[in-house]
Backbone bond lengths (Angstrom), bond angles and torsions (degrees), N, CA, C in turn:
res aa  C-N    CA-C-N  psi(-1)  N-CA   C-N-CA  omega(-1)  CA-C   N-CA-C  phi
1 X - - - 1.460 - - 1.519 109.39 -
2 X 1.667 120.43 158.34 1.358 99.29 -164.52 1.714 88.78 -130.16
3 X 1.555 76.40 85.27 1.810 92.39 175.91 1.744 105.90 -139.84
4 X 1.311 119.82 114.53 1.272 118.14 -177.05 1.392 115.88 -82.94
5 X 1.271 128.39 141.59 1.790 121.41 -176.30 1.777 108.68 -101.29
6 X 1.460 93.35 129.63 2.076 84.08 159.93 2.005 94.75 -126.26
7 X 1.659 90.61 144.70 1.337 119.47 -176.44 1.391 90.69 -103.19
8 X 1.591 134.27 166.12 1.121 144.24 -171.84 2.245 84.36 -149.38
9 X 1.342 102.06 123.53 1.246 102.82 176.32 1.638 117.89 -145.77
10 X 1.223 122.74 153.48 1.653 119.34 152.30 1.610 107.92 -156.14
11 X 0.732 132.04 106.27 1.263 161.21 163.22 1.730 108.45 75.38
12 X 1.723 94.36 73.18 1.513 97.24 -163.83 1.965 98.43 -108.36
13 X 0.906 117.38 10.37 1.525 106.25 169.43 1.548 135.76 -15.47
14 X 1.702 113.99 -53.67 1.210 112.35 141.30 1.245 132.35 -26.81
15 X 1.216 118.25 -49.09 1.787 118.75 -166.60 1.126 110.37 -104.41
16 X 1.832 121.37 -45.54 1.209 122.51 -178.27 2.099 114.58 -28.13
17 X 1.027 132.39 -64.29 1.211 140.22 -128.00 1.985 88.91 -77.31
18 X 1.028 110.52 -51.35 1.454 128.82 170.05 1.533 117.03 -63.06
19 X 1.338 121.46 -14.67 1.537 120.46 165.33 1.342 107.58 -77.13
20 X 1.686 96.25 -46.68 1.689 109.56 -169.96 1.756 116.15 -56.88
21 X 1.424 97.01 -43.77 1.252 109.45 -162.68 1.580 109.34 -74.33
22 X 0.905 121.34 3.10 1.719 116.24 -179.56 1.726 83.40 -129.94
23 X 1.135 139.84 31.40 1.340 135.95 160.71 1.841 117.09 -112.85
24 X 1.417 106.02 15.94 1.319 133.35 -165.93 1.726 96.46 -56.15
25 X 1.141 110.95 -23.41 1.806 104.61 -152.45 1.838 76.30 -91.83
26 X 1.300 132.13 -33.87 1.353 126.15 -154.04 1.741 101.90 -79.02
27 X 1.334 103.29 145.42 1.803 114.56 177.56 1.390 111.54 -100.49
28 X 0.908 104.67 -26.60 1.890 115.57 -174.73 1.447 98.60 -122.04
29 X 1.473 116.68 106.20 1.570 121.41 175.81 1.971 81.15 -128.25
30 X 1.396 108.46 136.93 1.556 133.23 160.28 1.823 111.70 -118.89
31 X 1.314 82.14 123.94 1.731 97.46 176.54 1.955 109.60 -95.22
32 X 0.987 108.44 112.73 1.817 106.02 -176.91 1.911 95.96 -102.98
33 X 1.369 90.21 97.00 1.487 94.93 -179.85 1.025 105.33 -93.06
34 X 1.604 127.76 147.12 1.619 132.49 159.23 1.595 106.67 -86.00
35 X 1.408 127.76 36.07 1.361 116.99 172.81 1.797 109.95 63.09
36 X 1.718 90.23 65.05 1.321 112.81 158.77 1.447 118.77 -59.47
37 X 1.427 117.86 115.23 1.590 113.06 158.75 1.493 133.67 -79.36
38 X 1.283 113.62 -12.04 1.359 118.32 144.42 1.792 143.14 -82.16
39 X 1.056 137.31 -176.03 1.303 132.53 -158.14 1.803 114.99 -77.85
40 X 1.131 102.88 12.24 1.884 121.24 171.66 1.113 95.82 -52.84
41 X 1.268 139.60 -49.02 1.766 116.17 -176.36 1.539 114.76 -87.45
42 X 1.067 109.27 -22.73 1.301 104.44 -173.24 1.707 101.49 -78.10
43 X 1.320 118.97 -38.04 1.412 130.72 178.20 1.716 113.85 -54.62
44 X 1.433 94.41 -37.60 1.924 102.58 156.43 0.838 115.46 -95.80
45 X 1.141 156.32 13.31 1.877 132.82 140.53 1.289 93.97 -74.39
46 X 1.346 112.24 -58.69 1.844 103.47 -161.81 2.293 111.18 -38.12
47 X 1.468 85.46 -27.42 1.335 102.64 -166.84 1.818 116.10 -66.27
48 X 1.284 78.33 -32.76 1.496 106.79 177.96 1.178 120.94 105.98
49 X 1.767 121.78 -1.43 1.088 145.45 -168.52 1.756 100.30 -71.90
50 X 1.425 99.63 138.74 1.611 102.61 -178.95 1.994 85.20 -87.88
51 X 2.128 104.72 158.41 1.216 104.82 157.58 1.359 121.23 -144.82
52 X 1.325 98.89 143.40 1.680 100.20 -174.76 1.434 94.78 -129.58
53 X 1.941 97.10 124.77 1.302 124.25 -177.07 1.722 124.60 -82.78
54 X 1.023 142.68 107.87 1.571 158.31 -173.23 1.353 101.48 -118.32
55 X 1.613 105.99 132.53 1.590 126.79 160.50 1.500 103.11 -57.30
56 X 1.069 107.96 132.25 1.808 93.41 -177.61 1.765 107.39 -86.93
57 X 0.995 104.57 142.25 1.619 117.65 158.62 1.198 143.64 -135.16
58 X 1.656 110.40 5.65 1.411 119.04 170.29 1.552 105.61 -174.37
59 X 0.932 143.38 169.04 1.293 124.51 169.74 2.058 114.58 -97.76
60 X 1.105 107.58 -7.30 1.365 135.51 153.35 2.041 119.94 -60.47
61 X 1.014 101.31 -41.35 1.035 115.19 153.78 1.361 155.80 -73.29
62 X 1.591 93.23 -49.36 1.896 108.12 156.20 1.573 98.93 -61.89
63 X 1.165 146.67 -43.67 1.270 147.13 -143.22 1.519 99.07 -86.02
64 X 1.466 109.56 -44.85 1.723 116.73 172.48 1.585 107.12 -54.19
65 X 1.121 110.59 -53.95 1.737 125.06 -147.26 1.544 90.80 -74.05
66 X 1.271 119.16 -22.98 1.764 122.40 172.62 1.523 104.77 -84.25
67 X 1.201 122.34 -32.67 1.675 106.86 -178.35 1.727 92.77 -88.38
68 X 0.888 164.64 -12.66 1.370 157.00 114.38 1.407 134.78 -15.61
69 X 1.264 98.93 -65.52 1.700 106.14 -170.73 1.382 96.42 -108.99
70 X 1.319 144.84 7.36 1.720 128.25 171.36 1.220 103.42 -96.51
71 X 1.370 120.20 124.97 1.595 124.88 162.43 1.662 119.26 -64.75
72 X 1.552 112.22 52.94 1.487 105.09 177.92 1.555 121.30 -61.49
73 X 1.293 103.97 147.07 1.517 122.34 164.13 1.540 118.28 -50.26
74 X 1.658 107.82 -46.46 1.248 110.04 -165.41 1.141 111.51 -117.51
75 X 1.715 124.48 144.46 1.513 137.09 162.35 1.499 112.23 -43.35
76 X 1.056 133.07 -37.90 1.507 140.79 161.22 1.319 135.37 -69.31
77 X 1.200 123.46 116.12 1.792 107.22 -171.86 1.465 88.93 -133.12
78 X 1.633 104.08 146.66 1.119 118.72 170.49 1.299 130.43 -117.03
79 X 1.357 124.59 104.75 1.530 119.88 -161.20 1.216 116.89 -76.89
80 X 1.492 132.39 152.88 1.263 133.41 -147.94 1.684 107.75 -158.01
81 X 1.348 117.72 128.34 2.005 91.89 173.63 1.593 91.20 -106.86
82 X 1.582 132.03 170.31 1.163 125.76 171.46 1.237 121.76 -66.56
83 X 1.549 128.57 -16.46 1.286 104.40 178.92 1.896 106.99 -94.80
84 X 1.174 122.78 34.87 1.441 136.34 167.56 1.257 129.68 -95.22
85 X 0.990 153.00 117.14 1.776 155.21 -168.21 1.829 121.57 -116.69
86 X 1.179 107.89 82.96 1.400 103.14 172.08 1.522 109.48 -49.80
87 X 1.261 94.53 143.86 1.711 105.85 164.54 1.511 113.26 -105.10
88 X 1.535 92.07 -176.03 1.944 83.85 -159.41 1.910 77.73 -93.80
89 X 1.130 146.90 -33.53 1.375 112.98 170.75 1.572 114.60 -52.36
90 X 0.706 119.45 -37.48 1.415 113.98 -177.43 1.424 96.33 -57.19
91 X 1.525 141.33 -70.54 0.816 137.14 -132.69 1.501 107.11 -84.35
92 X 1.608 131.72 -8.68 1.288 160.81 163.57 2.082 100.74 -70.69
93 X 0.943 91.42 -33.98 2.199 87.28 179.04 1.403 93.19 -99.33
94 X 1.276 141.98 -32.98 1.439 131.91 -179.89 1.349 106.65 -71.80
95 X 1.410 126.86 -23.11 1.261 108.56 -174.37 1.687 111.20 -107.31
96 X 1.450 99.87 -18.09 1.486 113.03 160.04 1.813 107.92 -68.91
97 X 0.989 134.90 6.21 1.522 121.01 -172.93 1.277 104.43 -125.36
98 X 1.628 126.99 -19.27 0.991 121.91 -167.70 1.710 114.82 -90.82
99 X 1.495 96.66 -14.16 1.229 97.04 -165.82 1.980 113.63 -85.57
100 X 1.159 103.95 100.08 1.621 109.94 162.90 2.045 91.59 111.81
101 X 1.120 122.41 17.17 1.532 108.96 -135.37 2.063 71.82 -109.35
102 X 1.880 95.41 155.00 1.764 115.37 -162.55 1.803 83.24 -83.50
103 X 1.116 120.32 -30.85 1.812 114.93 -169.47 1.758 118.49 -78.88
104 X 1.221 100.42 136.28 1.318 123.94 -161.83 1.988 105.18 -97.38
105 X 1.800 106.22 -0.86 1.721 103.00 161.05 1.792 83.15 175.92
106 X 1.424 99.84 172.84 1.257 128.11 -154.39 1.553 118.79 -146.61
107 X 1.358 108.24 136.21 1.692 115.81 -177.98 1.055 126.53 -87.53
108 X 1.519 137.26 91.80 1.178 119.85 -173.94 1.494 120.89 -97.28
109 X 1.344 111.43 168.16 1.828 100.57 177.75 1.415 94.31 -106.81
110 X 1.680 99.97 176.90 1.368 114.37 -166.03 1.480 96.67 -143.51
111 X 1.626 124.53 149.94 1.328 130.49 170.90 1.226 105.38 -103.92
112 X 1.087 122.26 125.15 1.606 134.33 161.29 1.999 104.61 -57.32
113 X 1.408 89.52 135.85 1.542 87.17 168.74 1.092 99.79 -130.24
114 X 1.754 129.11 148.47 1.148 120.50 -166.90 1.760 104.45 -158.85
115 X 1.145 142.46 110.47 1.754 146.59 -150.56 1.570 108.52 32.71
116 X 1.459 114.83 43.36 1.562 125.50 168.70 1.245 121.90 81.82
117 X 1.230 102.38 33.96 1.172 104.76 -175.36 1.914 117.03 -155.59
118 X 1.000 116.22 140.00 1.818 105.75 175.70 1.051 121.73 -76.29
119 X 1.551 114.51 130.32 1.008 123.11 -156.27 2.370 93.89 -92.11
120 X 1.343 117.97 75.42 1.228 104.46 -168.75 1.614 106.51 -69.50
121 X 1.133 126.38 -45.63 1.622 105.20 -168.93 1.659 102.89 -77.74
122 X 1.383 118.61 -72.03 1.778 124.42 -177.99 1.554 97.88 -30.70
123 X 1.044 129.14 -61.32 1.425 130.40 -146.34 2.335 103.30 -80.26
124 X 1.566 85.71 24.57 1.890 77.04 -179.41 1.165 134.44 72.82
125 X 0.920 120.19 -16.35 1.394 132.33 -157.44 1.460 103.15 -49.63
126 X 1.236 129.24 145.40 1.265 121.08 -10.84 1.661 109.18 -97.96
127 X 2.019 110.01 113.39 1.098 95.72 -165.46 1.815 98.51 -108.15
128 X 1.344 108.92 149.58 1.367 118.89 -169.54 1.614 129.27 -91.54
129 X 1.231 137.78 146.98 1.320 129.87 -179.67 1.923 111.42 -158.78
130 X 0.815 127.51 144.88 1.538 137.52 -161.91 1.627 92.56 -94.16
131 X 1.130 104.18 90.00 1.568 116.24 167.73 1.536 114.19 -110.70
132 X 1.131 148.01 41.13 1.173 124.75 -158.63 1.905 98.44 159.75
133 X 1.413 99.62 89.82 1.565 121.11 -144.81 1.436 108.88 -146.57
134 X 1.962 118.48 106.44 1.814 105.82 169.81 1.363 131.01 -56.05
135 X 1.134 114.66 144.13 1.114 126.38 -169.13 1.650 111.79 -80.23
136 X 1.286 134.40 131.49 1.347 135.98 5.02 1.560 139.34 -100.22
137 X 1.284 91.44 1.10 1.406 128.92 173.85 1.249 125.10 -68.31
138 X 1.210 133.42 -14.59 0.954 142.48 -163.62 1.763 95.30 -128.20
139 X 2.133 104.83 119.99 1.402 95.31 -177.07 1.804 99.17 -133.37
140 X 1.722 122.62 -157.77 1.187 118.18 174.84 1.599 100.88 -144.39
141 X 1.002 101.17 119.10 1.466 107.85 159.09 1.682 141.38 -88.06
142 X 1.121 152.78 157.21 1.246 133.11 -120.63 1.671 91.95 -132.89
143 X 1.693 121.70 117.06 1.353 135.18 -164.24 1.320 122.10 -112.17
144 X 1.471 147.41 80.34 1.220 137.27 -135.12 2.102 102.91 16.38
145 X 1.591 106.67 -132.83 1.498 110.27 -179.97 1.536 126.62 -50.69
146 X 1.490 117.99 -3.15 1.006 120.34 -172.69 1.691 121.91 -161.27
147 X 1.448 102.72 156.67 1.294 89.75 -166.18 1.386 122.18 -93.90
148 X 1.840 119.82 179.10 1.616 100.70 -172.01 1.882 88.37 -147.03
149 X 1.492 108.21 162.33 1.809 98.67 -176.62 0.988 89.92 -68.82
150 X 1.991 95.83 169.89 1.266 119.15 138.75 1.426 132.25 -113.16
151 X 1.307 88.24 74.26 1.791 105.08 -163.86 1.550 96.24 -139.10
152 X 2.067 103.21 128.69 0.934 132.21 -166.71 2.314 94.14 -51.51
153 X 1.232 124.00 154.55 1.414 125.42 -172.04 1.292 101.29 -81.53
154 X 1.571 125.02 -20.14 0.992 139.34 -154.53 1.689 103.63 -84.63
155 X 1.372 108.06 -42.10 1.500 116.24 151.68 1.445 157.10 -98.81
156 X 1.562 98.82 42.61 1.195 119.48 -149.39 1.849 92.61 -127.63
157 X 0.851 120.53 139.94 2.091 120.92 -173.28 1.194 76.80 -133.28
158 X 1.569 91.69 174.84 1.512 131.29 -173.92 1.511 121.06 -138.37
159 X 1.777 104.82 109.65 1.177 106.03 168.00 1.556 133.73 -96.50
160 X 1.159 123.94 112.47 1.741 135.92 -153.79 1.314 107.27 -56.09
161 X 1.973 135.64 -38.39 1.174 145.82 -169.83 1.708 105.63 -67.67
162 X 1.558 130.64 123.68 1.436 127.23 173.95 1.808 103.89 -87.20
163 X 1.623 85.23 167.79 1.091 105.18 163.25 1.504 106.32 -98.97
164 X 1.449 84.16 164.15 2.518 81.95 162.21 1.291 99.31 -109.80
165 X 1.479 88.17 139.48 1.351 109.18 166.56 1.603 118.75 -111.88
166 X 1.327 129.67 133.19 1.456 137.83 -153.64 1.597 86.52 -124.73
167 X 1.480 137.84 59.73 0.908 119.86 155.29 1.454 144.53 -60.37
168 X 1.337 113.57 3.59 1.793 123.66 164.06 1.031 124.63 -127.83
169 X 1.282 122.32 39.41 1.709 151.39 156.59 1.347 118.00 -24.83
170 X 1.762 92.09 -45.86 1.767 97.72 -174.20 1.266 100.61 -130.51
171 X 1.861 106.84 45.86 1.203 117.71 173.28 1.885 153.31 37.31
172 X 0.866 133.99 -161.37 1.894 95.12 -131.53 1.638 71.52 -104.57
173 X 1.309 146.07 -8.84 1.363 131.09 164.12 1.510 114.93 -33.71
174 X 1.408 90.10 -71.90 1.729 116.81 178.84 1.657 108.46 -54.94
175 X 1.142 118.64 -25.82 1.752 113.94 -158.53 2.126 73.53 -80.66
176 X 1.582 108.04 -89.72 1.238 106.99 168.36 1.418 126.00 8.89
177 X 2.109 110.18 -61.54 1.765 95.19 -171.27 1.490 95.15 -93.27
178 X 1.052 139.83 -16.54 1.321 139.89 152.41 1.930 122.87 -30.79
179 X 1.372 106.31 -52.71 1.468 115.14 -170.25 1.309 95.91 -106.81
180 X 1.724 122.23 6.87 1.828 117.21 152.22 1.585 108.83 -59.05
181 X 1.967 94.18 -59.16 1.885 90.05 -174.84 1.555 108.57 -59.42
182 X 1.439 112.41 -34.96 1.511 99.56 -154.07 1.768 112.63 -66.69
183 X 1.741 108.60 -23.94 1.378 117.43 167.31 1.150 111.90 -51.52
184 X 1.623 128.58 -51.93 1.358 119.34 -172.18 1.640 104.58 -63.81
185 X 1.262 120.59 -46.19 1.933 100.03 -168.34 1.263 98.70 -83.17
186 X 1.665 135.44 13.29 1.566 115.99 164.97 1.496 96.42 -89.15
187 X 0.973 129.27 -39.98 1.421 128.59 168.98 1.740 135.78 -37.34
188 X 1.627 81.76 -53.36 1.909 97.33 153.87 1.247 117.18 -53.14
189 X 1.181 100.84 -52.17 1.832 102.96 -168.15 1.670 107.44 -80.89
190 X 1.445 127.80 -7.53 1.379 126.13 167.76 1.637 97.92 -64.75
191 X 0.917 97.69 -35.85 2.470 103.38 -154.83 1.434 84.08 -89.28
192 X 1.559 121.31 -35.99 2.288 97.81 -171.58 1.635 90.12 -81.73
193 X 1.352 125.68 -37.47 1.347 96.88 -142.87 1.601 106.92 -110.34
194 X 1.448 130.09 31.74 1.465 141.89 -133.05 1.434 92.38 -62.28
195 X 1.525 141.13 -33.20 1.345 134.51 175.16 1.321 136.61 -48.35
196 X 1.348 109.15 153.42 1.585 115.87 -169.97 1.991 91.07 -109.38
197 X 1.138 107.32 5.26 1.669 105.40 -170.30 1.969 110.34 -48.84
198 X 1.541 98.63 -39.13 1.282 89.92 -173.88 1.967 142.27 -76.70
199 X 1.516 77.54 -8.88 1.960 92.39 150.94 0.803 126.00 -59.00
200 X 1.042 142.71 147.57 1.587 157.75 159.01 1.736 103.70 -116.36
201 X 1.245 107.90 130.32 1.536 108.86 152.22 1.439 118.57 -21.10
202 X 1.149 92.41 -78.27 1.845 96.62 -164.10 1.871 99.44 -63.89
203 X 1.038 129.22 -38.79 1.387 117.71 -170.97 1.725 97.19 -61.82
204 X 1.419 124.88 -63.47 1.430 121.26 -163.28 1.952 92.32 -52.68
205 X 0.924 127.66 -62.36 1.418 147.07 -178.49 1.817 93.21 -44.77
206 X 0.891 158.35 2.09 1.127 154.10 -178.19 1.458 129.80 -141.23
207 X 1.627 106.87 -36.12 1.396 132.77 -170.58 1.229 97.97 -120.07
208 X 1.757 103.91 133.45 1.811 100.23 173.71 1.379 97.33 -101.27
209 X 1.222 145.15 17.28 1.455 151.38 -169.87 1.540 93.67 -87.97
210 X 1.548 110.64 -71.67 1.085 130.54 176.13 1.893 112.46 -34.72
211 X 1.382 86.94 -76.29 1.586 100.35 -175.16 1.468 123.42 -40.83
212 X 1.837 94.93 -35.49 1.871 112.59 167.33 1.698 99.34 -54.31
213 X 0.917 127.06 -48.07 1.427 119.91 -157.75 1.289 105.86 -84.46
214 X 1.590 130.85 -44.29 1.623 107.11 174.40 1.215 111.31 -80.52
215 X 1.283 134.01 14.66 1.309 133.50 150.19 1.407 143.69 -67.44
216 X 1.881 91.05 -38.38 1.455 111.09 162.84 1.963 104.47 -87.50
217 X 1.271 131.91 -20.78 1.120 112.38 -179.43 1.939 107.69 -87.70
218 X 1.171 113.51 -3.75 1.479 127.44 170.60 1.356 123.46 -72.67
219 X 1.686 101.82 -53.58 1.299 111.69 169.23 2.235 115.20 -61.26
220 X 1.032 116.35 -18.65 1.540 107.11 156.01 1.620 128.43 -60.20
221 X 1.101 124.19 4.16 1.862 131.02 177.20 1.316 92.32 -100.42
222 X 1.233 131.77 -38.00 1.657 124.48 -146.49 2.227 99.77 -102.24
223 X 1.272 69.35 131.68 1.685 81.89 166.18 1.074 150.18 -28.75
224 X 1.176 155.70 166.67 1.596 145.34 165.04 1.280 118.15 26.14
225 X 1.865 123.75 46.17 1.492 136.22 -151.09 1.421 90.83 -53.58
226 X 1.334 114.08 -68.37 1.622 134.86 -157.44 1.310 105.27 -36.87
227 X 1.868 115.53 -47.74 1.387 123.90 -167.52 1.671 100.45 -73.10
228 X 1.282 92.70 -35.94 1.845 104.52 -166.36 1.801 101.55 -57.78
229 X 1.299 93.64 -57.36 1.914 102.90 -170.61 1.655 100.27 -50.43
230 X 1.528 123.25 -60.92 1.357 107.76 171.36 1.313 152.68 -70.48
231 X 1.560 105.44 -0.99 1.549 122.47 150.31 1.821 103.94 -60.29
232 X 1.285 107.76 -72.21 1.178 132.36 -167.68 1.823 90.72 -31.96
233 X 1.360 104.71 -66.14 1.558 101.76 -153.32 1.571 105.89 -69.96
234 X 1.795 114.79 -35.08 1.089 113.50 -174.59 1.298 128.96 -82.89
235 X 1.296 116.79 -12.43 1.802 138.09 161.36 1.185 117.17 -80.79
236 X 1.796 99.95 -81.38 1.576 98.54 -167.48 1.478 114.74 -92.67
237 X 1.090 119.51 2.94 1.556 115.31 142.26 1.315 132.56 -70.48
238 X 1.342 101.18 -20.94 1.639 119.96 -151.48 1.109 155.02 13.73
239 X 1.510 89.42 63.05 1.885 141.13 172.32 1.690 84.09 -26.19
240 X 1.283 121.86 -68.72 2.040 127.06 -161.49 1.423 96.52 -40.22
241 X 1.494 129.20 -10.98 1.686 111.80 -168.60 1.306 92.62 -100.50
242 X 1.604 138.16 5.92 0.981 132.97 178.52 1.874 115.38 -104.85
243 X 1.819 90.25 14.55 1.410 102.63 166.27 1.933 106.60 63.77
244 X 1.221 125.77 -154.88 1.621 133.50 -142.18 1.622 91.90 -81.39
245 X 1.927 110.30 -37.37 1.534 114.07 -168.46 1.547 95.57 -58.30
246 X 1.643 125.26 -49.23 1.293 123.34 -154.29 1.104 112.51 -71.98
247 X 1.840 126.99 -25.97 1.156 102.55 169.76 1.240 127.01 -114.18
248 X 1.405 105.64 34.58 1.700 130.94 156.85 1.657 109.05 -68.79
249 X 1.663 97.06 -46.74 1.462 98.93 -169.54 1.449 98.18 -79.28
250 X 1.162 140.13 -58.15 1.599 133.20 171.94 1.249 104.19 -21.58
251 X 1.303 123.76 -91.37 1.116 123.97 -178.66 1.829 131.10 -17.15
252 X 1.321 125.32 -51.17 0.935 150.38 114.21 1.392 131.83 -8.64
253 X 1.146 132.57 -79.33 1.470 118.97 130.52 1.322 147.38 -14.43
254 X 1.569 121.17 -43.86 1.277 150.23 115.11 1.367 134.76 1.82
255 X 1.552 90.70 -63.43 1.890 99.35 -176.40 1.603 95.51 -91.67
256 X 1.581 138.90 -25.07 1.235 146.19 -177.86 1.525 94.73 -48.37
257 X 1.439 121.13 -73.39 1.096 141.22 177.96 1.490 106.44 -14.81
258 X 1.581 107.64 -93.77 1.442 132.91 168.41 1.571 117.15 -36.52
259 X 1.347 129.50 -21.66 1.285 138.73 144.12 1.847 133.78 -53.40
260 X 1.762 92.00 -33.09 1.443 104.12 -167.57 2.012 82.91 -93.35
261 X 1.674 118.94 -50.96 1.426 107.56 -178.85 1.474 111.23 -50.69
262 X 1.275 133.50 -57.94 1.403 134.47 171.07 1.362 111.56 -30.16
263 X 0.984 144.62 -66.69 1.289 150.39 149.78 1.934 147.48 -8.48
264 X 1.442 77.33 -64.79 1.664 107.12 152.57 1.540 106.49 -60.55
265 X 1.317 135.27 -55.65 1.341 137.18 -164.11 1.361 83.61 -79.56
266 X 1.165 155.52 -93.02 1.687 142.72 176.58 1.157 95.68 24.74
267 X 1.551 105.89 -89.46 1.326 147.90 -121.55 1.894 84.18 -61.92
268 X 1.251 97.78 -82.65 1.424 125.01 171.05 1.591 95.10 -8.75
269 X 1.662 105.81 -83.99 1.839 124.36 -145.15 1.885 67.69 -54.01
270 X 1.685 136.66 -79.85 1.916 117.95 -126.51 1.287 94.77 -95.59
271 X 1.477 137.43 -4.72 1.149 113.41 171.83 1.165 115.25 -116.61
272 X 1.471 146.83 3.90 1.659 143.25 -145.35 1.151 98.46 17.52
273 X 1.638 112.44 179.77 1.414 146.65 -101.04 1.918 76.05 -137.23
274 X 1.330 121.27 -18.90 1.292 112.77 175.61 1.291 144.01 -132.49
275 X 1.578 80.54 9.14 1.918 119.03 172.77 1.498 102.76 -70.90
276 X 1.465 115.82 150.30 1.538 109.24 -175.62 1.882 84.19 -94.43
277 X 1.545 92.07 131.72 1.904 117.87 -177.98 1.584 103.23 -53.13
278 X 1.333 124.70 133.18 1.114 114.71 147.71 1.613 145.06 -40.42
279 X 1.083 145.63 134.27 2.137 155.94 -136.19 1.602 76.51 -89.10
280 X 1.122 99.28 144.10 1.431 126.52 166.49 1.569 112.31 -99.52
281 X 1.038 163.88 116.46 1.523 143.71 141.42 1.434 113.83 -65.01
282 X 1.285 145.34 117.23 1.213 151.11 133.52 1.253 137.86 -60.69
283 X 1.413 125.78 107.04 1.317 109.45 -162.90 1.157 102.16 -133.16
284 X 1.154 130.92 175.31 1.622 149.67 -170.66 1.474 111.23 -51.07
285 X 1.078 115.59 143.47 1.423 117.31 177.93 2.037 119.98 -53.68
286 X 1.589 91.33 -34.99 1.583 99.93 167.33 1.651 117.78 -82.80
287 X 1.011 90.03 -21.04 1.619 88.85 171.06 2.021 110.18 -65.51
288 X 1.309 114.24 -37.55 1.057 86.87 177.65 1.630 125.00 -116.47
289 X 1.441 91.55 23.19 1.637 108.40 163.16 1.510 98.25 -63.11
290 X 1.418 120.42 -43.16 1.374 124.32 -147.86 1.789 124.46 -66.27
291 X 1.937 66.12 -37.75 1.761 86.67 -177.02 1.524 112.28 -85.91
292 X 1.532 117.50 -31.50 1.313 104.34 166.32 1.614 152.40 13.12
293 X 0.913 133.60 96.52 1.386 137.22 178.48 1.585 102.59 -20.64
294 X 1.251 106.19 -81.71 1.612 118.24 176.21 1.607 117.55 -29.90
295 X 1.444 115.83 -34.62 1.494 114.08 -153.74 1.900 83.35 -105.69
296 X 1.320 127.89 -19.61 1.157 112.40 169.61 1.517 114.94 -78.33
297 X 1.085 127.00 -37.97 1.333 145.03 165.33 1.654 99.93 -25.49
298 X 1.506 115.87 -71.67 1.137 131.33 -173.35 1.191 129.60 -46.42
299 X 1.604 96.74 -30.80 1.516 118.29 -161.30 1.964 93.82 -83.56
């Protein structure tokens, strides 16, 4: 198939081997390591995967610095983090969509997996993200914790088949100091970007990508968010059919929330509303397994 893969990694050994291994059909796999100290690179050569190493600084960034500096084979690249697993349906609509098609990248959904199991109602489903974008035209720009295209909506399709996503791989310690940093730069980006300007009617009205986002930038006016988001997810989503995991993850979801409001009010009380915000660093999910309380403890 003539779809090239980039992995985004730092000390993903755990996950790596299981990303790789259902990437069997792909010829051109690129590993964008932030200078893993565990066996993540060595686990991609063996793989056959070429790797090119970057200090990390955003995940918007590693993702650029790979459509730049990787000598891919293919006009198509498909972005990937290691704890993610294409399936071979998936990989049967990616190669069915690309062929002859007017769009220049594509939305795919993703399943949350969460104590072995999918999390289908709590986990959003089916929630969307532009992974899978020609090359060179196709870029990412950098969104509080995460990144989003910069590709007109107008050229952007939708493929229905998910990936899995194993977001607690390195377990709910790590997810926790993980969605500490990511609260602080959603917080930043509540105070720079407080507008609803970038909706359009017809996009929310057309796009549920879109519509997700002035939904989540809506839900910041209204009250008791934290309590609100886990009603929301565990009722009228109805997270409870996803049994003890779903309303582990609500819950969880929940305190994320109340982490990002805590924050914002920070932000607000030492810097006002017109002070330039204090730099966030964001770093890899292993990056802050590493530093951990617990893992120094150990040490």
């Amino acid at each position: 198939m003539c779809v090239s893969v980039v992995i985004l990694t730092f000390n993903e050994e755990r996950n790596l081997p299981q990303c790789l291994e259902a990437l069997s059909w792909c010829d051109d796999i690129w590993v964008v390591d932030s200078f893993s100290t565990d066996k993540t690179v060595e686990i991609a050569k063996r793989f056959g995967a070429r790797v090119l190493q970057r200090k990390f600084d955003s995940f918007a960034g590693q993702r650029n610095h790979a459509i730049d500096h990787c000598q891919f084979r293919h006009d198509w690249i498909f972005h990937l983090d290691a704890d993610e697993v294409c399936t071979d349906k998936l990989q049967g609509e990616i190669e069915a969509a690309i062929q002859g098609t007017r769009y220049t990248a594509f939305r795919i959904p993703s399943k949350t997996m969460f104590h072995g199991r999918w999390l289908k109602y709590s986990g959003m489903y089916p929630t969307y993200q532009v992974r899978l974008g020609k090359s060179p035209a196709f870029r990412f720009i950098q969104v509080g914790h995460g990144q989003r295209e910069a590709v007109d909506a107008a050229d952007v399709g939708v493929i229905n088949e998910p990936y899995l996503h194993y977001s607690f791989s390195h377990g709910i310690e790590s997810w926790l100091s993980k969605h500490n940093l990511y609260s602080t730069a959603e917080a930043r980006q509540t105070l720079v970007e407080p507008t609803l300007g970038e909706a359009s009617v017809g996009s929310v009205l057309l796009n549920t990508t879109a519509r997700r986002r002035l939904m989540k930038r809506l839900s910041f006016s209204l009250p008791f968010r934290p309590t609100l988001r886990f009603l929301y997810m565990f009722l009228i989503r109805r997270g409870f059919l996803d049994g003890w995991a779903g309303y582990q993850y609500c819950r969880l979801l929940g305190l994320y929330e109340g982490m990002i409001d805590a924050k914002v009010a920070e932000l607000r009380s030492v810097s006002g509303l017109d002070a330039p915000l204090p730099s966030v660093d964001l770093l890899p999910i292993s990056t802050v397994e590493e530093t951990s309380p617990a893992r120094k403890r150990a040490a």
